[in-house]
Structure formats: structure tokens, C-alpha cells
N, C-alpha and C positions, 0 to 999 in steps of 0.2 A: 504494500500500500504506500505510493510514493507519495501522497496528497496527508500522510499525518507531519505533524510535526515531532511527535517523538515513539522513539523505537526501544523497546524492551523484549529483552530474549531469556529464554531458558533452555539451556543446554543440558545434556547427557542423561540421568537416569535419575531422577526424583524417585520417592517411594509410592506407595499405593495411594490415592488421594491427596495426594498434594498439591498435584494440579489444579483439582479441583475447589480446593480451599484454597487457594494460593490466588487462584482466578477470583472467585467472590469478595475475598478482600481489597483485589488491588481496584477493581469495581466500583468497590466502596468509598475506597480513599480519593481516588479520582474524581470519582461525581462531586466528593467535597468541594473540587478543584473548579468546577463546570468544566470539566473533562469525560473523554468518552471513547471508551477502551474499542480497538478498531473503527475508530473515528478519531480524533486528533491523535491517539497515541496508539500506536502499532503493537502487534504483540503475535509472537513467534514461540514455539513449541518442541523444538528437534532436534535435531543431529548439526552441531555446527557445519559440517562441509556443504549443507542443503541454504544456510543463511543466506542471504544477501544485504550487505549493510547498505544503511543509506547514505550516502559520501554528506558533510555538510549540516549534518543535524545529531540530534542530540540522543546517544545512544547507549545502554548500557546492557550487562546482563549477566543472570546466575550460572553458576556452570555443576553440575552437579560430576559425580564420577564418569567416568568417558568409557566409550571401546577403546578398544587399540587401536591407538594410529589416528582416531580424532585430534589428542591434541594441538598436533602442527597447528591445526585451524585456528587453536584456541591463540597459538603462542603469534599468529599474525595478526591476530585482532589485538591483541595487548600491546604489539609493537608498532600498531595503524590510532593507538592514542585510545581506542574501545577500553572503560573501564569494567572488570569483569570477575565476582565474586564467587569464589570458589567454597561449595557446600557442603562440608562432611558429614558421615552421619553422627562423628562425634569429635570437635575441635580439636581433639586431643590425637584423631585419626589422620590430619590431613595431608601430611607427608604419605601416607600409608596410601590413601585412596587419591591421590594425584598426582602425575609424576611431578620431576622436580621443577619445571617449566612454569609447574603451574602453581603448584605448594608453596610458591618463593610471594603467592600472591598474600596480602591479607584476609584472611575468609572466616567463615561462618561453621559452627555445628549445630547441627539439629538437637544438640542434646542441651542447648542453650541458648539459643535463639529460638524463639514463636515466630508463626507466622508473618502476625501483626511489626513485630523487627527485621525481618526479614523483605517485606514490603518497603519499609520503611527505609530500608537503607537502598534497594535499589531504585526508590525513585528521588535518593540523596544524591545518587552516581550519576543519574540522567540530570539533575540538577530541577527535582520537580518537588520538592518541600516548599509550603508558602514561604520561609522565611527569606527565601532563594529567587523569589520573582519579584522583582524591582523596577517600578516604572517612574519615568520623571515628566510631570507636566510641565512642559514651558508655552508660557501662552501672556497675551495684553491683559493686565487687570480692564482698563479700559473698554475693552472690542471685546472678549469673550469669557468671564469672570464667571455667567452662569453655566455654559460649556464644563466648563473646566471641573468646575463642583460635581456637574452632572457624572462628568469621567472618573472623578474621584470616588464618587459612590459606586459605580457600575464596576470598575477596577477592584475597588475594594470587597465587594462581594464576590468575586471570583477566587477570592484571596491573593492578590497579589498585593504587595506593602508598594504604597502610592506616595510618590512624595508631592506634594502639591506648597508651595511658601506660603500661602496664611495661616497650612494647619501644623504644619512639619517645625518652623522656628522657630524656637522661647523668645519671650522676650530679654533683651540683655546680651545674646548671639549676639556673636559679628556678623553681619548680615550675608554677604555674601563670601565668608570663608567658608562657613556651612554648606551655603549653595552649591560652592564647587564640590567640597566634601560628596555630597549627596549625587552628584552626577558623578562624579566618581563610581559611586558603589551600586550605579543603577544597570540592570537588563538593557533598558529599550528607553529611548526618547519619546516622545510625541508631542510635537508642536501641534499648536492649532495656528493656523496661517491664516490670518486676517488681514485684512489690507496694509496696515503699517507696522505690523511681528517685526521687519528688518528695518524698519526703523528707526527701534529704541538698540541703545546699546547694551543691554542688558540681556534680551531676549538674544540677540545677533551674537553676543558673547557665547552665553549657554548652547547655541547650534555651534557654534566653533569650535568650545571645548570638545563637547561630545562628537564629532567630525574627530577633534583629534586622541580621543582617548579609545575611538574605534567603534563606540558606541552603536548601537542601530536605530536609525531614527523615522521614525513612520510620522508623514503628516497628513492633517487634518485640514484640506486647502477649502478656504469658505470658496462660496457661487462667484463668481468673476473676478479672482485674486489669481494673476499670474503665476505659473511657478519660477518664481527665483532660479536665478543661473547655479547658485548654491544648492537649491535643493532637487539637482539630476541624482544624487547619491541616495536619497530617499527612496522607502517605499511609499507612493503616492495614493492617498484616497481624496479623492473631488468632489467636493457635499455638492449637491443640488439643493434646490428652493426646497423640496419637496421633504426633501432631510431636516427640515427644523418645521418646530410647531409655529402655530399661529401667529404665538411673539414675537419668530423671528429671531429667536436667541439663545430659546432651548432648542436639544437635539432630541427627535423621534427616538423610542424607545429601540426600534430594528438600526437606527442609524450607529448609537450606542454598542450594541452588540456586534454590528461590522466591524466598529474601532477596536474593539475588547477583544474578538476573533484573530483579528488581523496584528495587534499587537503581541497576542500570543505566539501566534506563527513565525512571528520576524522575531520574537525575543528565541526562540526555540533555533533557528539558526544562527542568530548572532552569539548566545550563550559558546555555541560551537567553536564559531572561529572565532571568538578570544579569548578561548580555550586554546586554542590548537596554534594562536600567536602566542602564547602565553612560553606556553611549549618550544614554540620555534625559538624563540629567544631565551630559553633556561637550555634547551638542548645544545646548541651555537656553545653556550659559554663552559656545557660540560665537557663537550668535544674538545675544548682549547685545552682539558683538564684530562683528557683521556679516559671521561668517563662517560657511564653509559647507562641510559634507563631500561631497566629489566621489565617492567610491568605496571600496571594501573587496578587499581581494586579499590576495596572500600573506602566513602569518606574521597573518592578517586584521587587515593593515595599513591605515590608512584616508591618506588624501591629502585634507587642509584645503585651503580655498584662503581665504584671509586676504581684508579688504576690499582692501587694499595689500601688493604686494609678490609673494616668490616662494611655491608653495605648501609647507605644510608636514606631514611626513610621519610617523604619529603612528600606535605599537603599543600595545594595548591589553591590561595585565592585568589577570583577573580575581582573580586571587587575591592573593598575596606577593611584588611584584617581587626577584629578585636581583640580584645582577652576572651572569648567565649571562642572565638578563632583558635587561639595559641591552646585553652584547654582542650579541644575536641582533638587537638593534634595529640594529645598525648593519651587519649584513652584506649588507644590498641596497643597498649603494652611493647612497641619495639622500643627495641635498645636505644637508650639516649646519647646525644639531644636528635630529636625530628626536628626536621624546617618546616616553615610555612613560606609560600614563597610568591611575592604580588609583583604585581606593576608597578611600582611607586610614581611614574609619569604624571605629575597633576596634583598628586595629594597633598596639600598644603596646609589643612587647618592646624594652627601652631598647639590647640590643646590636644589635640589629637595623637601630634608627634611628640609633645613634651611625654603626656602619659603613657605609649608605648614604649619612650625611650628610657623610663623610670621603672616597668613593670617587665623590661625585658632583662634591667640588670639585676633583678629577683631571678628570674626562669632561665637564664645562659646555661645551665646545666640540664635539665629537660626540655627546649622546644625553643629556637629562634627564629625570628623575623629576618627572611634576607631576601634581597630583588633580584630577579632571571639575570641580569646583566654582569654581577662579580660571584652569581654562586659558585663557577668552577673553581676562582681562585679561593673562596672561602674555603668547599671540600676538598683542598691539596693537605691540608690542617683541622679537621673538621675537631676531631676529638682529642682536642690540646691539651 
């Protein structure tokens, strides 16, 4: 199904009923989502050599015990960036029931993990937890102020975390260090393009940051507003008269759901490729290092193996590390310290950087903050 936005597999030999529980829950979890299993989200049942990935969007998947000689499959999807959660039937088995290609992954036993966790972490991998969907409205107080509200509810009930500036800043913020902050750590843009958006330098700014932080940016072009020479790089929607009520300034309830649709979809591919730039520029710097990424698994944890020494085990944000970031790094028990490892291009709020750079010289011994660009040199020395 090339027309979902996101793909979830399960590989080799579940037990008796698994499937079938496994299926009702993830059902479940999703409709939470306004999600809809073989509709926005793909879903695969088999033999890896039978898979076909989707190049471009957003993928993950369990793998349970294999035949012989599936693996291969398994070991090119981990090294095509596929994060991929290997299930034993008891944690303590996992080297036992999957070769070493695969056992090297982080995974799951059935004699300790439920279902409900088990769910739970493969739609962590595909990047499909609410806490993970991030949208930023940039739009005119001015020209489209009830729009915007409108999106922010509609968004919000989808669950995805909405940032909007009247509801998202405290008073006493710096106004736009936050700002940037938060486009920072967003999925997907979406302007509403009203006749003078490119106007103000405020709005013109926020499209340029998010342009340069790689961001995906879908707008919302009112009835006879040009599209800007800027905004060819967009996914474009073109409201018609017919799109807004009576007022003129609210948006139809169907029109709503196109933006929320569509926003989905483009965030579901973009999530991907800044993922996999994320990747391009930490793999670049391990290469300079002579080292080499083994695999991707839970939490789409990746496992380095260094020219010398032990390997090292390395979470990837895409957006705003916190401290709940640096802890989740450390709850699969590898050997310390784990990286977490961002973009720092852009990130500027000074409280932000003062308190990571206070709370990381507590944690230097279990779990550091380092950026794709000097990790190699760091991992020459990792465990000084």
C-alpha cells in the first residue's frame, strides 16, 4: 500500500495468537491517533524476503525468530536505517534464538514485555507516540487569528502537541528565543498564507528558519494569494471560497481535516528524511573515525562499533533533547555512557543551553549530549 504514510512489519515466527492480539491493540492505539490501520498506516505479516519497504517514509518493525537464511534480509534492512526489534521468547534467550547479526540489536522478551509495551515501542520506532508529532502554526494575528485557533483545536484532537504563540509562551519568555526553540523541535510547519504572511518579518523569518532546519512545510494558501517564489519547496493546498464559512474566516469543518490529513502525511515523510540526514551527517563523521553503525532497534537506538574497543550505544534526537531525552537513553541497561545525538543547527534558547550544560556535568558518566558533526572525534576517546 504505497498511498499510507506509515509502514509497520512483523517478521518470522510469533506464537499462537499473537497476531491476533497484537492486531486488536495496535487498532486500538491508533484510532487514538485518528489513525487507521491499512489506511494511513501499512501493516505486513511474513517472511522478510517477501517485504517490500517503502523508500522515504516512516518504517519500522518486530522481528521474531527466523528460518534459516532469512536473516540476510533482516541484516539489510538495519543497515538501509529500518529500525527493527528483535523478540525473544525470553530476554534472557536472545542471543540463543537470533543469530549474532541480529542479537547485537536491542530487543524485547515475551516473558517481560505485554503486548500493550510491545505496541508501544514499535510505534516509538516508526516515531508514532503523541509526544513525537509536532506541529508549528505560523500565521498573521491580523489576517487569520480564527484559522489558526480553528487548526489548533483540530490538530490537537488528533493528538498531535500544537505549538501555536498565544497558547504555547508564558508570560516573562523571551519572546522569540522560545519561538525558534519550538520550531526547532517541530515535525511539520504550516503556514496559513494570506495576502501579507511575507510581509511581516516575523512570519518571513519563521519560513526561513524552518527552510533551513529542513523542516516540512505545508501551506494553507487563502483564495487569490499568489504562491511566493519561496514557497515552490512547499506542499501546497489552495483554499477556495467554498473552504471557509459564511464569515469568511472560519475554515469548513472537511476543509480542517484536508489540512490535518495532509499535515500528517508530509510530517510522516519528513520525520524520515531528517532522520536519515541526521544519519548522513553522524555516519560522515564516524567514517572519519573508522567506525561503523551495526544496527537500529528500540527507542531507534543505533549500536556503533568503534575501530577499538567496546561498542557504543547511541539515541538519536530529532528535534530538542531534554532531560527526559538523556533519561530514556539510559533505561536499556547498555554499558555506559550512551549518546544522544541532535542537530544543534538553530538551537539557541540560552536557558535551555545553560540547563543542559549544568545537568550534563551530573550525567558525563551515564549518557551524553553530543552533535552528528564531532561525534567521531569524540568516540576515538569515548570511555576516558
Amino acid at each position: 500500500m504505497q498511498d499510507a504514510s506509515y509502514y509497520l512489519a512483523i517478521f518470522g515466527s510469533p506464537p499462537d495468537g499473537f497476531l491476533e492480539e497484537f492486531h486488536e491493540a495496535l487498532k486500538a492505539k491508533l484510532a487514538v491517533l485518528s489513525l487507521n490501520l491499512d489506511v494511513e498506516v501499512d501493516w505486513y505479516a511474513g517472511p522478510p524476503d517477501k517485504y517490500q519497504v517503502a523508500d522515504g517514509k516512516c518504517t519500522a518493525a518486530l522481528c521474531f525468530p527466523l528460518p534459516d537464511g532469512q536473516e540476510k534480509h533482516i541484516t539489510k534492512m538495519m543497515k538501509d536505517g529500518i529500525p527493527v526489534i528483535p523478540v525473544a521468547s525470553k530476554l534472557g534467550k536472545l542471543t540463543e534464538e537470533f543469530p549474532p547479526s541480529v542479537s547485537i540489536l536491542n530487543g524485547l522478551g515475551l516473558d517481560s514485555a505485554d503486548i500493550p509495551t510491545i505496541v508501544n515501542c514499535l510505534l516509538e520506532c516508526a516515531s508514532l507516540l503523541p509526544r513525537q508529532r509536532r506541529v508549528f502554526l505560523s500565521y498573521r494575528r491580523t489576517e487569520s487569528t480564527t484559522a489558526a485557533l480553528q487548526l489548533y483545536a483540530a490538530l490537537s484532537e488528533r493528538l498531535f502537541d500544537v505549538f501555536l504563540d498565544t497558547h504555547e509562551i508564558l508570560p516573562g519568555e523571551h519572546f522569540q528565543e522560545v519561538l525558534w526553540q519550538k520550531l526547532c523541535d517541530t515535525d511539520v510547519m504550516i503556514y496559513l498564507d494570506t495576502p501579507t504572511y511575507f510581509e511581516s518579518r516575523w512570519t518571513t523569518l519563521e519560513f526561513g528558519r524552518a527552510m533551513f532546519r529542513g523542516i516540512p512545510i505545508l501551506r494553507a494558501g487563502w483564495p487569490d494569494v499568489d504562491l511566493d517564489d519561496r514557497s515552490q519547496i512547499t506542499l501546497d493546498l489552495l483554499l477556495k471560497k467554498d473552504d471557509f464559512l459564511p464569515d469568511g474566516v472560519s475554515l469548513t469543518k472537511e476543509c480542517l481535516a484536508l489540512i490535518c490529513r495532509s499535515a500528517e502525511d508530509l510530517r510522516a515523510e519528513g520525520v524520515a528524511t531528517r532522520y536519515h540526514q541526521l544519519m548522513d551527517a553522524f555516519g560522515s563523521s564516524l567514517k572519519r573515525a573508522h567506525a561503523t553503525i551495526e544496527g537500529y532497534s528500540l527507542r531507534r537506538s543505533l549500536t556503533v562499533k568503534p575501530k577499538r574497543g567496546e561498542p557504543i550505544y547511541v539515541y538519536p534526537a530529532l528535534g530538542v533533547p531534554t532531560t527526559y531525552t538523556l533519561h530514556e537513553a539510559t533505561l536499556d541497561n547498555h554499558p555506559a555512557p550512551v549518546a544522544v545525538v541532535y542537530d544543534n543547527l538553530g538551537i539557541e534558547e540560552k536557558r535551555w543551553k545553560s540547563h543542559m550544560d549544568w545537568i550534563s556535568n551530573y550525567l558525563e558518566k551515564d549518557v551524553r549530549l553530543i552533535d552528528p558533526y564531532s561525534s567521531g572525534l569524540l568516540f576515538l576517546d569515548w570511555r576516558k
